[in-house]
C-alpha positions as CSV (number, residue, x, y, z in Angstrom):
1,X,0.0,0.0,0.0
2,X,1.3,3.6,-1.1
3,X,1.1,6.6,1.0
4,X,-1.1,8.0,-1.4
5,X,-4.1,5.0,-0.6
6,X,-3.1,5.4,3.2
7,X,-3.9,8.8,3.1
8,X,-7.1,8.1,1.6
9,X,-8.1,5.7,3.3
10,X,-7.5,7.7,6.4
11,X,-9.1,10.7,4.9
12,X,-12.3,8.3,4.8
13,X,-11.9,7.3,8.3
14,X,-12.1,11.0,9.2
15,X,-15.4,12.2,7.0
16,X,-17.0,8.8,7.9
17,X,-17.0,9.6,11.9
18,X,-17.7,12.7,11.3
19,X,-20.5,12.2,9.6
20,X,-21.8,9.3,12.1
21,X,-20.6,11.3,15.2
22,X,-23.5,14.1,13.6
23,X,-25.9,12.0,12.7
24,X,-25.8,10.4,16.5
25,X,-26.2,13.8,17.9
26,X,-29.8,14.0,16.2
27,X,-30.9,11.6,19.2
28,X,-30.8,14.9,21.3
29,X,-33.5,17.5,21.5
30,X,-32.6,20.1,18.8
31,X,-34.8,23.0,17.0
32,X,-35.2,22.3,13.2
33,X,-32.6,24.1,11.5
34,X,-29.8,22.3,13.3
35,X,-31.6,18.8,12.4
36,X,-31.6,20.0,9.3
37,X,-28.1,20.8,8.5
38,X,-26.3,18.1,11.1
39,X,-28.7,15.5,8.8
40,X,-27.6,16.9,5.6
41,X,-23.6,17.2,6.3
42,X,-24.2,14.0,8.7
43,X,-25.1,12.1,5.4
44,X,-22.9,14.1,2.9
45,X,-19.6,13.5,5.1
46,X,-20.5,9.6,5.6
47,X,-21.2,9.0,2.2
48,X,-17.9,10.8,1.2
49,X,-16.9,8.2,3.4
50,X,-17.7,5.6,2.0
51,X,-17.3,6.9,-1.5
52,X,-13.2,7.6,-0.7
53,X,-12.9,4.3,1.0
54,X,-13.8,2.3,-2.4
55,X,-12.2,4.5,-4.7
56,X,-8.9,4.0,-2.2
57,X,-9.4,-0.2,-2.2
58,X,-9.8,0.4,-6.0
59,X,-6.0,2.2,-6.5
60,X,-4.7,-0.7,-3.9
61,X,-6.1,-3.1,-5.8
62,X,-4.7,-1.9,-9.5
63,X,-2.0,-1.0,-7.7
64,X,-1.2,-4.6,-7.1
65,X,-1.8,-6.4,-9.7
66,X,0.4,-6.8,-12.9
């Protein structure tokens, strides 16, 4: 694995638990624009997540083969 796809995939880490970590704090009492956006980013950041995490297994994996 290069320091390129290690950076990515940490780079994922970091947007996917931010994006969980808002979307937990929904579960307290909050008025309706705060719902709003921490719903919004919450989802935005955890699919970025998930979105950098593939493309990151994808480059380790064409990395590797030959």
């Amino acid at each position: 694995m290069t320091l390129q796809i290690a950076i990515m995939f940490a780079v994922a880490l970091v947007f996917a638990l931010v994006g969980a970590g808002l979307l937990l704090a929904l579960s307290r009492p909050a008025g309706p624009a705060k719902v709003y956006v921490f719903r919004m980013v919450g989802i935005m950041a955890v699919a970025l997540g998930v979105v950098l995490a593939i493309s990151a297994s994808a480059m380790w994996q064409w990395s590797t083969e030959s």
